[in-house]
C-alpha positions in Angstrom: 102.1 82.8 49.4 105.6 83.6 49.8 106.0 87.8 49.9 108.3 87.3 47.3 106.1 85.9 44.6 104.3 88.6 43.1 103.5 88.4 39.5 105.4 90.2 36.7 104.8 93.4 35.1 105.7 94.2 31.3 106.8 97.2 31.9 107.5 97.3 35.3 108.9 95.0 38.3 108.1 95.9 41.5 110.6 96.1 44.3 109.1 92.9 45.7 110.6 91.1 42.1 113.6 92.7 42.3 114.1 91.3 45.3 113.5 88.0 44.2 115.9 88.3 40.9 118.6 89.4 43.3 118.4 86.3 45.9 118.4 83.9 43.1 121.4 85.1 41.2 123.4 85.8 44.5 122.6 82.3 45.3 123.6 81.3 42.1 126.7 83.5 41.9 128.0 83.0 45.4 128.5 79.4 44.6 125.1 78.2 46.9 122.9 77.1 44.6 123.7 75.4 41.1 120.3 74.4 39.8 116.7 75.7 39.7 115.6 73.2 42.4 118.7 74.3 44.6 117.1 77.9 44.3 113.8 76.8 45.1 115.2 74.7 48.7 117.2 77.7 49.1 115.1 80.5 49.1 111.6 78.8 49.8 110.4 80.5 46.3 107.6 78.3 44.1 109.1 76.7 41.3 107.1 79.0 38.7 108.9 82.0 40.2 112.3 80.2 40.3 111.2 79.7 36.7 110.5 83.5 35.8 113.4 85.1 37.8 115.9 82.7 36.8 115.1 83.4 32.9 114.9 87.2 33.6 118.5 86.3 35.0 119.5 84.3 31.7 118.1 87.1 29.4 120.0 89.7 31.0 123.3 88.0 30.7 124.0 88.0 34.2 123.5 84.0 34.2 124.2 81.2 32.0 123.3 77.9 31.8 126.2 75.5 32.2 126.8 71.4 32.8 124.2 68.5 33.1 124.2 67.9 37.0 123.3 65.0 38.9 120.0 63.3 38.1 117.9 62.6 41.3 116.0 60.2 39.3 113.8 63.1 36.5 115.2 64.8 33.8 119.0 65.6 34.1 118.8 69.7 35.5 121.5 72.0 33.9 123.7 73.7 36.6 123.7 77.8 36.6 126.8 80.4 36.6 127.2 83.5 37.4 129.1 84.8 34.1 131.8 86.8 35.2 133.5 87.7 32.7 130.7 90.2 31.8 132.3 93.4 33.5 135.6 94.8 34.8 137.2 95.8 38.3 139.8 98.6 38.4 141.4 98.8 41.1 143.9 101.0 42.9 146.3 101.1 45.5 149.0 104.5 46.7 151.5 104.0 48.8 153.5 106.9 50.0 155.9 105.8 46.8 154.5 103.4 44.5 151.6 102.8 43.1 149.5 99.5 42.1 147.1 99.1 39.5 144.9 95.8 38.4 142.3 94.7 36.4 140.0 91.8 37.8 136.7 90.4 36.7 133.7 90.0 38.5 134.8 87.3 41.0 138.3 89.6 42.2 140.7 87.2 39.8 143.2 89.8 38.8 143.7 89.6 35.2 146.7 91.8 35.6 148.3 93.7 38.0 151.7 96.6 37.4 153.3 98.7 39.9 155.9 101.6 39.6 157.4 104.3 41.7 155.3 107.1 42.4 155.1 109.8 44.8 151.8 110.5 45.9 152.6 114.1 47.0 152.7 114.5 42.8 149.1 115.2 43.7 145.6 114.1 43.4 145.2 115.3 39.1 148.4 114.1 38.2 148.8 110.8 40.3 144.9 109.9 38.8 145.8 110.8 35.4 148.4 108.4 36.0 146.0 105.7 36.9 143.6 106.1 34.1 146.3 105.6 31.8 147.5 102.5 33.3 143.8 100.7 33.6 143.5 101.8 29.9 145.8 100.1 28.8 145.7 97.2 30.5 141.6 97.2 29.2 143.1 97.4 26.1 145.7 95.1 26.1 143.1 92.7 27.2 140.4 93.0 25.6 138.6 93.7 28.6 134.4 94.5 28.8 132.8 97.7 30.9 134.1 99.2 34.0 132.1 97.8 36.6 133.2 99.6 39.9 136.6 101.5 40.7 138.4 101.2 43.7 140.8 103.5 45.2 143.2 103.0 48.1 145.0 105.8 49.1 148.0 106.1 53.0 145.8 108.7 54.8 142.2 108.9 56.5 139.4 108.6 54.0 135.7 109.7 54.6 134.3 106.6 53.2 131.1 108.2 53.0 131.7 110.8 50.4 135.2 108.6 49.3 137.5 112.2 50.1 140.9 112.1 51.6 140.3 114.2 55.1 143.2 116.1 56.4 146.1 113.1 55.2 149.8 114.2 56.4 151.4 112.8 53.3 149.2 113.9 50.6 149.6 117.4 50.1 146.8 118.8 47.6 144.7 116.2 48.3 142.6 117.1 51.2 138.8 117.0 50.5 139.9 116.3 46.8 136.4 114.4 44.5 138.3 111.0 43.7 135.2 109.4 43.5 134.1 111.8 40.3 137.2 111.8 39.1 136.9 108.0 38.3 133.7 108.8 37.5 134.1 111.3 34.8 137.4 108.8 33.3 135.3 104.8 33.7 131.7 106.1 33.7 131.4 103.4 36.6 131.1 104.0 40.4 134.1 104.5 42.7 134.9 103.9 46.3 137.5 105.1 47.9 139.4 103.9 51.2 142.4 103.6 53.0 145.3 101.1 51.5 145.4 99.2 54.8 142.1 98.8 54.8 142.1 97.2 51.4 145.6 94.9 52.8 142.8 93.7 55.5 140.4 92.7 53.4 142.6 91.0 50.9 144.5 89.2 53.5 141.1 87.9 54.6 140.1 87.3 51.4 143.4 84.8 50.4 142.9 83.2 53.9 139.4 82.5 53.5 140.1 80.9 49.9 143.0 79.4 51.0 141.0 77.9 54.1 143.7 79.1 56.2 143.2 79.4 60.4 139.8 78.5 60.1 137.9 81.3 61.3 140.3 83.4 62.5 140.5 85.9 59.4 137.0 87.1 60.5 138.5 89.0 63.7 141.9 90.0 62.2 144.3 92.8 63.2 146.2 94.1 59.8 149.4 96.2 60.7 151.2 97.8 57.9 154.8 99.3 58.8 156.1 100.8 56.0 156.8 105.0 55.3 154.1 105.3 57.5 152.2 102.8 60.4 148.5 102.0 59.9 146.0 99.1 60.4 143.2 97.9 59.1 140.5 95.9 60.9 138.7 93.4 60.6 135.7 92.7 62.8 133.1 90.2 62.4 134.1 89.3 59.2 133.7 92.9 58.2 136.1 95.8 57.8 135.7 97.9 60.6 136.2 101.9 59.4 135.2 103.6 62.2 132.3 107.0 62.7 134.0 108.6 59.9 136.5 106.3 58.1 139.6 107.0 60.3 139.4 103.8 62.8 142.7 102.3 62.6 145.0 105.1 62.2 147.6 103.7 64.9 150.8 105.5 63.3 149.6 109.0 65.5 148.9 107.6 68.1 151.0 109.3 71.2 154.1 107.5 72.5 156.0 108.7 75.9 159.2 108.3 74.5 160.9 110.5 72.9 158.1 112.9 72.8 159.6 116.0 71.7 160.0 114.3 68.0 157.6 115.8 65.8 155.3 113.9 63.6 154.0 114.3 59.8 150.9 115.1 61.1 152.2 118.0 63.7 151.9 116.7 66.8 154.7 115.7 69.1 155.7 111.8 69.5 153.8 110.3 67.2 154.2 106.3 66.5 154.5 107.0 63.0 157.4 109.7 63.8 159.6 107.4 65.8 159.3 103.4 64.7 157.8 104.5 61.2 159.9 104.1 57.7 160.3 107.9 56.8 161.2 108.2 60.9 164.0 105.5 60.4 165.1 107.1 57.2 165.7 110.3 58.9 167.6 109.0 61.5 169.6 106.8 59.0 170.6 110.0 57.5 172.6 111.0 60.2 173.9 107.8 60.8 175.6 107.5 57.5 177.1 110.8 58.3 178.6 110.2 61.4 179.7 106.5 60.2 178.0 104.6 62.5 176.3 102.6 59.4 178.7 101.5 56.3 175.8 100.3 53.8 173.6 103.4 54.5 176.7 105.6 54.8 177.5 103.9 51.0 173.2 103.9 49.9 173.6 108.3 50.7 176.9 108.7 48.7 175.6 107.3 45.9 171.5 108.6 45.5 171.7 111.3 47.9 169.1 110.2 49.9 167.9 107.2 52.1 164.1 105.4 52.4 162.7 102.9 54.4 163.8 100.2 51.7 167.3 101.1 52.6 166.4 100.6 56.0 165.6 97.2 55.6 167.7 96.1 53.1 170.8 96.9 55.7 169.2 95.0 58.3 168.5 91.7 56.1 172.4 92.8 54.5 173.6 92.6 58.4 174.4 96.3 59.0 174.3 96.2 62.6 172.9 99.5 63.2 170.2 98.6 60.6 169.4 95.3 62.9 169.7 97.7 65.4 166.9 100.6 64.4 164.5 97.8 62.5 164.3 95.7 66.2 164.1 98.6 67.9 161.0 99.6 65.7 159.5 96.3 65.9 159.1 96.2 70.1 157.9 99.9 70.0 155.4 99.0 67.6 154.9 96.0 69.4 153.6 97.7 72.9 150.9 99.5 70.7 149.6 96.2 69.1 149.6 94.9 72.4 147.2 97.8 73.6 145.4 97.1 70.4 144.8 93.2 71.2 144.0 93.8 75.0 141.3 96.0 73.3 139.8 94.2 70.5 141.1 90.7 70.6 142.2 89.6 67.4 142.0 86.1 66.5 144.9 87.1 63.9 147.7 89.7 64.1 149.2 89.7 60.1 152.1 92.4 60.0 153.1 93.9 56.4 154.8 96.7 55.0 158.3 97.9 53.5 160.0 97.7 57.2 157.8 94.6 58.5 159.7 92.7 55.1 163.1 92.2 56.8 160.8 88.8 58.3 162.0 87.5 61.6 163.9 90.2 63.1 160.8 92.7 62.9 158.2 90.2 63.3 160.2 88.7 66.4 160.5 91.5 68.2 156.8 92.5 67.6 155.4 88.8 68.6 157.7 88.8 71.9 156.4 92.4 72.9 152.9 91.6 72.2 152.8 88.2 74.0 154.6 89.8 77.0 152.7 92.8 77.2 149.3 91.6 76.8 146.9 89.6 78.5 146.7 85.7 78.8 143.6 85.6 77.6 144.0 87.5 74.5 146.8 85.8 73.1 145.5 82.5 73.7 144.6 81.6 70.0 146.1 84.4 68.5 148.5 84.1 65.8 150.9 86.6 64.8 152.0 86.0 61.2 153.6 87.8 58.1 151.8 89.6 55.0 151.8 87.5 52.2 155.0 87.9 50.3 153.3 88.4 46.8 152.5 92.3 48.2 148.9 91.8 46.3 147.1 91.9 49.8 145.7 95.8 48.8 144.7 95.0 44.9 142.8 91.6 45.9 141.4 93.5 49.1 140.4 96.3 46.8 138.6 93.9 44.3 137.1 91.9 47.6 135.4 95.6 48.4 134.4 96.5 44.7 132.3 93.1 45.5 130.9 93.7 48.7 129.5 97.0 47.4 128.2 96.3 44.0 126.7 92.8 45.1 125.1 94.2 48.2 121.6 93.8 48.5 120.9 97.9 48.2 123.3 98.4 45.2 122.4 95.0 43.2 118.5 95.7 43.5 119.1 99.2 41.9 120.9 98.0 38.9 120.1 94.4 37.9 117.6 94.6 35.9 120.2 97.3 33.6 122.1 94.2 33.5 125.3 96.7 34.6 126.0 98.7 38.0 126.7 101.7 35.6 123.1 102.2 35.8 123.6 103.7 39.5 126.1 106.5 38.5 125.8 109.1 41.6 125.2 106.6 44.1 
């Protein structure tokens, strides 16, 4: 007898059923399996359990029974779906000055998504209070069921662990700060908290995959934002890769030899980040427009007072030349550290995003010449160097591919699906 197939308590299942519940509707809502005898080939159960688990599954609303299928020759079997529609994702993404917000169902469609201007060193209540009025209302708006799972993405190292920001240069006030009970305390649902560009990875990924896009490619990918700051996420064996403690990636400090006496965000001397980064290029755009060596940015200070990255690459798409100038400039230094990076790990795809990465070929050019000339035949053989997608979703459908991954997985689902609702394992 199959381990699996233990009989069923009144009161009580046993781990062992659990088990079973969860393999069948995974099956069922992972698209495998669409009728009771699928589940049985599938998952070598005996048809009375199929039976059992698969109306435990109906009865908790997690399933639904949907269209006739295809006759093998007995009675016509009715197909199975996961229902979807039964809970909510909210999910989150911080830049360094803006600030996404969505609301998905259960398979990561986003219902709806809004974004505004927001400056994340406004601080960890404020900036949250912020979100939890923006999900509400789209809930609202929408009609939407329970919170399921909340995801956070925030542009410094997370702990993923505990779901705290750890020392982050451009969050003041939120070092060590509980995001994970805040959300708690506002959805009453879980939360998980990472970095954005860990959440751009995996939604990049995630549109590829769908899109069946560079066949398998996606499952070794290199993710490079370039915006105020420079990060990347990784992908590794189809899985985000975060690293001992959550900080893998963090490229933007790594240690360049030029120029080293510039100081860096984080403190240290010739950082990345402080040199070919957005706020880096803003700051040196500064004094550009006041000694007249750039007309649009000169004409961008006069009139706001201050410049940003988008300035930056608005001159170069505009044709300021010292815009072009800065922006390819950027793009080869950042270049020789992706070129370290695919000598290293050996990407199947390098995708490159971000606020300075969106003035397209000059930035991306300079970064695919530098990488295919610095690294090693061998490497670059299959790998493709392509932009983010232009929609700028990559961290909310990322985020909502990760709300998935955790309250689907086998450890989580077991816990909770017989409460019909991951609310059930509040203080995971």
């Amino acid at each position: 007898m199959n381990s699996l197939e233990t009989v069923v308590s009144v009161d009580e299942m046993t781990i062992e059923e659990h088990d079973a519940l969860f393999v069948l509707t995974e099956l069922v809502r992972t698209g495998r399996a669409q009728t009771r005898s699928d589940l049985g080939r599938l998952s070598g159960l005996g048809r009375s359990i199929v039976t059992q688990r698969v109306e435990e599954a109906l009865n908790l609303g997690l399933l639904e029974e949907a269209d006739f299928g295809v006759s093998t020759g007995g009675r016509v079997p009715r197909t199975l779906r996961f229902k979807y529609e039964i809970g909510t994702f909210v999910v989150v993404e911080f830049g360094a000055r803006n600030l996404g917000v969505a609301v998905t169902d259960l398979a990561g469609k986003i219902v709806e998504s809004v974004h505004e201007n927001w400056d994340i060193t406004e601080g960890p209540e404020k900036s949250l209070d912020r979100v939890v009025k923006m999900a509400s209302s789209l809930i609202k708006q929408h009609n939407l069921p329970d919170v399921w799972a909340v995801i956070i993405g925030v542009p410094g190292p997370v702990e993923f662990e505990t779901g705290k920001p750890v020392a982050p240069p451009i969050m003041p006030g939120w070092n060590g700060f509980d995001i994970r009970g805040f959300m708690l305390n506002a959805f009453g649902a879980p939360c998980w908290v990472d970095n954005d560009v860990n959440l751009m990875a995996l939604g990049e990924q995630a549109v590829l995959k769908a899109t069946n896009q560079h066949g398998t490619a996606a499952d070794n990918l290199l993710f490079v934002k370039v915006g105020s700051g420079i990060g990347a996420g990784i992908i590794s064996g189809g899985k985000v890769h975060r690293g001992a403690n959550g900080s893998a990636g963090d490229i933007g400090h790594v240690a360049i030899a030029e120029e080293s006496k510039v100081v860096c965000r984080c403190g240290q001397i010739g950082c990345l980040e402080a040199i070919a980064g957005g706020w880096a290029l803003a700051r040196d755009g500064e004094i550009a427009a006041k000694e007249s060596k750039s007309p649009f940015l000169a004409e961008r200070l006069k009139t706001r007072g201050f410049l940003s990255p988008i300035d930056i690459s608005e001159g170069a798409n505009s044709g300021d030349a010292y815009c072009i100038e800065v922006v390819a400039r950027a793009g080869r230094m950042v270049g020789e550290t992706l070129a370290t990076l695919v000598n290293f790990f050996n990407p199947g795809m390098l995708v490159v995003g971000g606020t300075i990465a969106s003035t397209g070929d000059l930035f991306l050019a300079a970064v695919r010449q530098t990488v295919y000339r610095r690294s090693l035949p061998l490497a670059t053989r299959d790998l493709r160097i392509v932009p983010a997608n232009p929609n700028h979703e990559e961290g909310l459908i990322g985020g909502a591919a990760l709300a998935q991954t955790e309250i689907f997985s086998r450890s989580h689902m077991t816990k909770w699906i017989t409460e019909s609702s991951p609310r059930a394992i509040l203080g995971h």
